[in-house]
C-alpha positions in Angstrom: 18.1 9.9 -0.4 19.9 7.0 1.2 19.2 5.2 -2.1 20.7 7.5 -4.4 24.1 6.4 -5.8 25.3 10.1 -5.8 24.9 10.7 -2.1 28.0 8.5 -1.8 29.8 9.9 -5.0 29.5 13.0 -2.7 30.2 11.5 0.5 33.7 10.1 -1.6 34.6 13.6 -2.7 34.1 15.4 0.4 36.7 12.4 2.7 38.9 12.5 -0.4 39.3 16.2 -0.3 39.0 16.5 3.6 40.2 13.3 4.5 43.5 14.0 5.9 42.4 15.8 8.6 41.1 12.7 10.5 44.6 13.0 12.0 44.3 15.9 15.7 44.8 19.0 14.9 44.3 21.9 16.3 43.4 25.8 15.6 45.0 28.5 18.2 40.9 28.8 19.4 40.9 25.1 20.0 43.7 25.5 22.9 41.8 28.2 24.2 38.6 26.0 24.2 40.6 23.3 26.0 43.0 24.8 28.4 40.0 27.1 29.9 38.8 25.7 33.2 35.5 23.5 32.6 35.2 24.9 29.3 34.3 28.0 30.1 36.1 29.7 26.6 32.9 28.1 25.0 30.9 31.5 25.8 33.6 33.1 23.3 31.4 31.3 20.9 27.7 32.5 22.1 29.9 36.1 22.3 30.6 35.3 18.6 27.0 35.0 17.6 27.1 31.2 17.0 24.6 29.6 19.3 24.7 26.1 17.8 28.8 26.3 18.2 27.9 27.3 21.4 25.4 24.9 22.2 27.1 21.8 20.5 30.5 22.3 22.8 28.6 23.6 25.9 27.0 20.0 25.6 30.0 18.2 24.9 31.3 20.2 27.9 28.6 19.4 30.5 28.7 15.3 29.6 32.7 15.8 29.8 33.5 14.1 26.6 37.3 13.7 25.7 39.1 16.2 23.8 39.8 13.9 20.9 36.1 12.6 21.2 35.3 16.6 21.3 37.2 17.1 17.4 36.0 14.0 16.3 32.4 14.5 17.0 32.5 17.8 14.9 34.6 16.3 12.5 32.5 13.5 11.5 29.2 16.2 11.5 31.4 18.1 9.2 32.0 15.1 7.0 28.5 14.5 7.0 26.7 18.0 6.2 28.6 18.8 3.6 27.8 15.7 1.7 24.4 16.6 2.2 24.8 19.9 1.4 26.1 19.2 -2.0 23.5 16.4 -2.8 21.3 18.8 -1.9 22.6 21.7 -4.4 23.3 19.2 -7.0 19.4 18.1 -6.8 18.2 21.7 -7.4 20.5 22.0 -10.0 20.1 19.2 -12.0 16.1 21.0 -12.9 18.6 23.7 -14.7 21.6 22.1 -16.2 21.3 19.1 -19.1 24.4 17.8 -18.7 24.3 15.4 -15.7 28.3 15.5 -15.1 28.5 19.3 -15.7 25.8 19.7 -12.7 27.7 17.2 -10.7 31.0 19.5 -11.0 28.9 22.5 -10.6 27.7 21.5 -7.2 31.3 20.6 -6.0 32.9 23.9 -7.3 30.4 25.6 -5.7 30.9 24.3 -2.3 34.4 23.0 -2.4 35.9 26.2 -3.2 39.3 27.4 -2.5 38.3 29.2 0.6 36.6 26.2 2.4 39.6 25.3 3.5 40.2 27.2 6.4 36.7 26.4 7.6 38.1 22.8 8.3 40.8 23.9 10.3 38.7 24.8 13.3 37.2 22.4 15.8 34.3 24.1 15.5 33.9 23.1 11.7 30.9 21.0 11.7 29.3 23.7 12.8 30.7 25.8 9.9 29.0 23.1 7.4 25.4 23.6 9.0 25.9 26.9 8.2 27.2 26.1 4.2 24.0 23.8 4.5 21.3 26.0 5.8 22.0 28.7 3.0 21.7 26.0 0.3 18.4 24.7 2.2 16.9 28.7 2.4 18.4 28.8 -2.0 16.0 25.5 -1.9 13.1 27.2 -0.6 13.4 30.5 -1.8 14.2 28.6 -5.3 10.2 27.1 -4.7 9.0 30.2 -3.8 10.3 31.9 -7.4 8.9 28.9 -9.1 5.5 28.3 -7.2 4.9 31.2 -5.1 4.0 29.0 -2.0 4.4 31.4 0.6 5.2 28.9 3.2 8.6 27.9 1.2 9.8 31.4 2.2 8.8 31.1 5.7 11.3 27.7 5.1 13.9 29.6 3.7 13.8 32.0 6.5 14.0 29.6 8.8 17.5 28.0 7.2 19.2 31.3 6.9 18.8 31.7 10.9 20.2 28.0 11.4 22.8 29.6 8.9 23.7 32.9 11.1 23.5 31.7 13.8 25.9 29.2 13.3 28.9 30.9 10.9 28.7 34.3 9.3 31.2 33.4 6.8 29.2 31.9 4.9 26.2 33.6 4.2 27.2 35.5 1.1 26.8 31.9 0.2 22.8 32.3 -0.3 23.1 35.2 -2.3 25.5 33.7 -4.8 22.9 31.1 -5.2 19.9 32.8 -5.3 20.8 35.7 -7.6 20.8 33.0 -10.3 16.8 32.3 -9.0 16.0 35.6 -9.7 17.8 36.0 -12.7 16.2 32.8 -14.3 12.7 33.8 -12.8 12.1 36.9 -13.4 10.0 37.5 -16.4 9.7 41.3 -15.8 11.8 44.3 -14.4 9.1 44.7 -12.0 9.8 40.7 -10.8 13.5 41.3 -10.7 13.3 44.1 -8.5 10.4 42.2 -5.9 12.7 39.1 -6.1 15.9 41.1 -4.9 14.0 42.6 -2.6 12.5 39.2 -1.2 15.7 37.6 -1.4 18.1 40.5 0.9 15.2 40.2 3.0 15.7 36.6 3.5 19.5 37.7 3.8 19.2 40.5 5.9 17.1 39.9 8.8 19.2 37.1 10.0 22.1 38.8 9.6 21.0 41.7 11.9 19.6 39.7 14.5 22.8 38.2 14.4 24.8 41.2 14.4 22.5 42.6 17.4 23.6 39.3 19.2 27.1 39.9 19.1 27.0 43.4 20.3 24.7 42.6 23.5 27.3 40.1 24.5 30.6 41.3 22.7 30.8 45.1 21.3 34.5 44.2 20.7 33.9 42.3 18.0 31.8 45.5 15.9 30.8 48.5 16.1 33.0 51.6 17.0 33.6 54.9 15.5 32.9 54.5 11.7 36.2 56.1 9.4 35.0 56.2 5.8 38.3 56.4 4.4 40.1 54.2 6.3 37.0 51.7 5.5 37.4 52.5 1.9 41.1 51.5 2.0 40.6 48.7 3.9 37.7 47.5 1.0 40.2 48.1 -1.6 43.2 46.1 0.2 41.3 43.1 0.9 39.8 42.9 -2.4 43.7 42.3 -4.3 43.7 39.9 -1.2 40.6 38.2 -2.1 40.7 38.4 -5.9 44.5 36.7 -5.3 42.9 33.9 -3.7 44.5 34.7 -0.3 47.6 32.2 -2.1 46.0 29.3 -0.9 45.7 27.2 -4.5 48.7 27.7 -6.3 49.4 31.8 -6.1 48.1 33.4 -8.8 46.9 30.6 -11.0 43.5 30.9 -9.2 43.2 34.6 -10.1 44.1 33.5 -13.9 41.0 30.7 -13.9 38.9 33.6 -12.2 39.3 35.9 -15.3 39.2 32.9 -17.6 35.8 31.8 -16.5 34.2 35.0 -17.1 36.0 35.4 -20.4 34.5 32.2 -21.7 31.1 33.1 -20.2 31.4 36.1 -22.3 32.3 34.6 -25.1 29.5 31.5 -25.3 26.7 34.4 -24.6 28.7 36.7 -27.9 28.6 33.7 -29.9 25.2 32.2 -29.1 21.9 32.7 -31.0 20.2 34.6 -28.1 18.5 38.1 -28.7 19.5 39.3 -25.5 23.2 38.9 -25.4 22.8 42.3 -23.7 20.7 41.0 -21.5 22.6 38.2 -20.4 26.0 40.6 -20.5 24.5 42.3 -18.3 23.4 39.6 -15.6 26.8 38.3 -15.6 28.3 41.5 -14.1 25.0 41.9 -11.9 26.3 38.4 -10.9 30.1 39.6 -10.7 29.4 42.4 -8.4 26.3 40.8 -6.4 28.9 38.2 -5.1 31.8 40.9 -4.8 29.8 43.2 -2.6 27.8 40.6 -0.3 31.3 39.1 0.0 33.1 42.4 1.1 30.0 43.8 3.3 30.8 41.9 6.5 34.2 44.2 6.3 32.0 47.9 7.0 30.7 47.1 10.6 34.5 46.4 11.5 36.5 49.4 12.6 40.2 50.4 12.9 43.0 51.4 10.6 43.3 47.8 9.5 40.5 45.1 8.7 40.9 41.8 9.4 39.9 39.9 6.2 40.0 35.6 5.7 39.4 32.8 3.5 36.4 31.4 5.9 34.9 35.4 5.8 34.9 35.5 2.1 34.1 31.6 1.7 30.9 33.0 -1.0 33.4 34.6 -3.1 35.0 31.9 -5.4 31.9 30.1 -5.6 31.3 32.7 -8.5 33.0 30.8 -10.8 30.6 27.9 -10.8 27.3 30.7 -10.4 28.3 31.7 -13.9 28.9 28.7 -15.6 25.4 27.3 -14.1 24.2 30.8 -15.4 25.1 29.9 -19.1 25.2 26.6 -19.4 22.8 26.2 -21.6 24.5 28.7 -24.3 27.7 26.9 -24.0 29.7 24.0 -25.2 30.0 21.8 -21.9 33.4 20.9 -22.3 35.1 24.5 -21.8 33.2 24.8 -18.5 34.4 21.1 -17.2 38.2 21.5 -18.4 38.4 24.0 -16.2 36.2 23.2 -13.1 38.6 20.1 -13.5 41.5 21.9 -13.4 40.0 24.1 -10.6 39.3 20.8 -8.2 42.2 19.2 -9.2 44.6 22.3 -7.7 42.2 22.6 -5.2 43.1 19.0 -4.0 47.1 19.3 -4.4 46.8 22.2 -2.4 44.3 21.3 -0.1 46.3 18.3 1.0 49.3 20.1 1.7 47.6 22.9 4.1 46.2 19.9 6.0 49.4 18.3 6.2 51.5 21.6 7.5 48.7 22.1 10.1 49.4 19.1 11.7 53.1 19.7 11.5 52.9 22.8 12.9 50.6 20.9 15.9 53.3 18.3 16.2 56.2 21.0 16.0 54.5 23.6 18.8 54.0 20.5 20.7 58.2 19.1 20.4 58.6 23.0 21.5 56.6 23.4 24.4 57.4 20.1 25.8 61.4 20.6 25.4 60.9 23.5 27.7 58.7 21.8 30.3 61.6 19.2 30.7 64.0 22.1 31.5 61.0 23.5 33.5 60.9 20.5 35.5 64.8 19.9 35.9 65.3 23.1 37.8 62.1 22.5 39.8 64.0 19.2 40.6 67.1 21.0 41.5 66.1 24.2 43.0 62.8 23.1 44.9 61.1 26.1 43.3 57.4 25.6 41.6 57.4 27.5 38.4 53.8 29.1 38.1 54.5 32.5 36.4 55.3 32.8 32.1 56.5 36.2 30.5 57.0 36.6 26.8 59.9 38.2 24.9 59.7 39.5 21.4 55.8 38.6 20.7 55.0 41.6 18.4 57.8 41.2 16.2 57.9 37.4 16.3 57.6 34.9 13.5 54.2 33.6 13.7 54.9 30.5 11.3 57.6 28.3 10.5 59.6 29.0 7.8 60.4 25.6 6.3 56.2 24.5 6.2 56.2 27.6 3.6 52.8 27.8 4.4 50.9 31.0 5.8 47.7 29.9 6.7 48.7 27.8 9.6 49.9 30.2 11.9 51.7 28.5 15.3 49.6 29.0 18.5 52.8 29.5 20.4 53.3 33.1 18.5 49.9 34.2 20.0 48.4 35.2 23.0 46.8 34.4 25.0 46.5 31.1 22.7 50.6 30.6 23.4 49.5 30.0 27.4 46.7 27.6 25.8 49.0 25.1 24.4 51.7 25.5 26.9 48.6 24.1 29.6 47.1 21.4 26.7 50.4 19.8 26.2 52.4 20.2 29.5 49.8 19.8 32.4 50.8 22.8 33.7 48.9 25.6 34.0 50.9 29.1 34.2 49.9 32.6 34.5 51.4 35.3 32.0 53.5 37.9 33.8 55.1 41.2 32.6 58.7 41.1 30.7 61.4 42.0 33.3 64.1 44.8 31.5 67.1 43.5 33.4 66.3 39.6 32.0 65.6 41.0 28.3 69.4 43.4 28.8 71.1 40.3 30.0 69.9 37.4 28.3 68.0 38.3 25.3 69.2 41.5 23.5 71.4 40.5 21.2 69.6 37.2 19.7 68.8 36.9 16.6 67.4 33.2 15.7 65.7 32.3 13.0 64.3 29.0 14.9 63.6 27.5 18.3 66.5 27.2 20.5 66.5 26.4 24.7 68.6 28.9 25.2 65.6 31.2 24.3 64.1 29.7 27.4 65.7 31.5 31.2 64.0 30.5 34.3 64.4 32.5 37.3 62.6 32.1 40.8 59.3 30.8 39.4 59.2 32.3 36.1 59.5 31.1 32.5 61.0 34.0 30.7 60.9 33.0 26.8 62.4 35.3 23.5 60.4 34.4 20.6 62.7 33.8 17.5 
């Protein structure tokens, strides 16, 4: 492997698109991770159902490695896994797809899609990559077992898919994207298609529920619940505009537009080929379409409440589909079609990409100008008064802005706008741990009724006797 040219083509692509992010910086968990005494916030994770999060920090924890040496660790793993990941992919594939540069963009598509961003903007995301890599290790395996029927190769496959839940769940739809394509080409009867589905949710789905029955021994916050068909109906139908609109992330809207182009030219190389079974194939493409879709959405039905939270790292599979179809016909197709726009795909990908990293470490470096312009004024009136502040309560958080306005960017949310992550950073970057208190009528009458800012100013910030009290703008 080591002597393979592409393994470092890969290794390129991957720091060129995820590069930037060598620079700190930090999600709102990563405060939460840091602040906590001794690192105990690191159960969050084994609460989470990610064991190897849990187990990589807890480590980290116990040898009392630096914060920066904490990121960077995970960072670098990261960097690392997902290079291998997409060798990996790109070795299977090449057994499928002729054109040598065509596979090579096919691999990258599929892994460097517009939702692995947000994946790399958690500390935790080396651990997010083992996850992208054990489902492209268990499509390996369960590739092998389609092809040979060596029994052992799905007893390999197995095994990756529980590295894979156990380390993200975001990812997993990731598999099935993959291996649909397995079964498709595989499958010389009904009576194989059906086993191989079969086979391959198997693969999928006992993972998943011994994840799932992980996170509800040690957090039944996180799912379960009284089920409400309707409201999960609504909830399936709002995040799919969300999803099928690419969450905004690469360019708004012209994702969605390369989405519907891809399956149009699909369409139209299988319509104009010399196959027999353009039905056939017609077919597969919307078994592919709605295979993707639904293991992409499922995640959303063991949530409850009258609104679903739904992200780009929970529906990472999802945009993956548009290189599943292309490596799906690629051999009824003229090359070029697929590559212009995989081309054009990466290369919006990369503009847009670079900018997300660059507002999350503005919006780091502007929490932290905020936080410590308060603790001077915090320390000032312990200086003058005598009094030890200890105590923080918070104005306005419902209704405040949760980003800055002049970033124009709504994936980076600021960790001062949440809680208890707010408390988080205020301890990372001051030194000074505080204790969150209940807002005081009287202060919020006299001080704090009539403000309406539309950014930071001190004069949201009133201390009295040894308590912070802060308005969010």
């Amino acid at each position: 492997m080591f002597k393979d040219k592409k393994l470092y083509l890969f290794l390129g692509v991957v720091v060129l698109f995820f590069g930037f992010l060598y620079r700190i910086n930090f999600s709102v968990d990563t405060y939460l991770l840091f602040a906590s005494p001794n690192y105990s916030y690191v159960r969050e994770y084994l609460g989470a159902g990610r064991i190897f999060t849990w187990l990589l920090f807890y480590v980290m924890g116990l040898i009392k490695i630096p914060h920066i040496a904490m990121y960077l660790v995970s960072y670098i793993l990261g960097i690392v896994l997902l290079t291998i990941a997409i060798y990996e992919l790109n070795k299977i594939l090449d057994k499928y797809i002729d054109n040598k540069f065509l596979s090579i963009l096919i691999s990258i598509s599929i892994l460097i899609n517009p939702f692995i961003i947000e994946l790399w903007l958690f500390i935790e995301s080396g651990i997010m990559m083992l996850s992208i890599l054990g489902c492209v290790e268990a499509f390996k395996y369960f590739d092998k077992y389609l092809e040979k029927k060596k029994k052992k190769n799905l007893l390999y496959s197995f095994i990756w898919m529980l590295v894979a839940a156990f380390s993200y769940q975001g990812t997993l739809a990731l598999f099935i994207a993959l291996s649909i394509f397995s079964v498709l080409y595989r499958s010389k009867k009904f009576t194989d298609f059906i086993v191989n589905n079969v086979i391959m949710g198997l693969i999928y789905g006992l993972p998943t529920l011994g994840n799932y029955i992980l996170i509800r021994l040690f957090s039944n916050n996180r799912v379960g619940g009284s089920f409400n068909i309707s409201n999960t109906i609504s909830n399936i139908i709002h995040s799919t505009k969300i999803i099928i609109g690419g969450f905004g992330l690469v360019f708004r809207g012209a994702i969605t537009i390369l989405l519907v182009a891809s399956i149009t030219l699909v369409i139209y190389y299988i319509l104009k080929s010399k196959s027999k079974k353009k039905g056939i194939s017609i077919l597969s493409v919307i078994y592919i379409i709605l295979m993707i879709y639904i293991f992409t959405i499922l995640p959303i039905i063991p949530q409850t409440g009258e609104r679903i939270a739904v992200y780009p790292r929970t529906c990472y599979a999802f945009f993956s589909m548009i290189g599943v179809l292309f490596l799906f016909a690629n051999k009824k197709a003229n090359y070029k079609g697929f590559m212009l726009i995989l081309l054009v795909l990466l290369g919006m990908e990369f503009l847009s990409f670079t900018r997300i990293e660059g507002n999350r470490y503005r919006v780091n470096q502007l929490d932290r100008e905020i936080i410590l312009e308060i603790e001077d004024k915090v320390k000032e009136y312990e200086k003058d008064t005598g009094i030890t502040v200890s105590k923080l309560a918070i104005y306005n958080l419902k209704d405040s802005a949760k980003f800055y306005d002049r970033l124009d960017d709504r994936l980076n949310v600021s960790a001062i706008k949440e809680r208890p992550s707010g408390l988080a950073a205020y301890t990372f970057f001051a030194r000074r741990r505080l204790e969150y208190t209940k807002e005081d009528k009287e202060v919020y009458e006299q001080f704090f009724k009539n403000i309406d800012d539309d950014e930071f100013d001190i004069n949201q910030v009133i201390i009295i006797d040894d308590t912070i009290h802060w308005y969010l703008y």
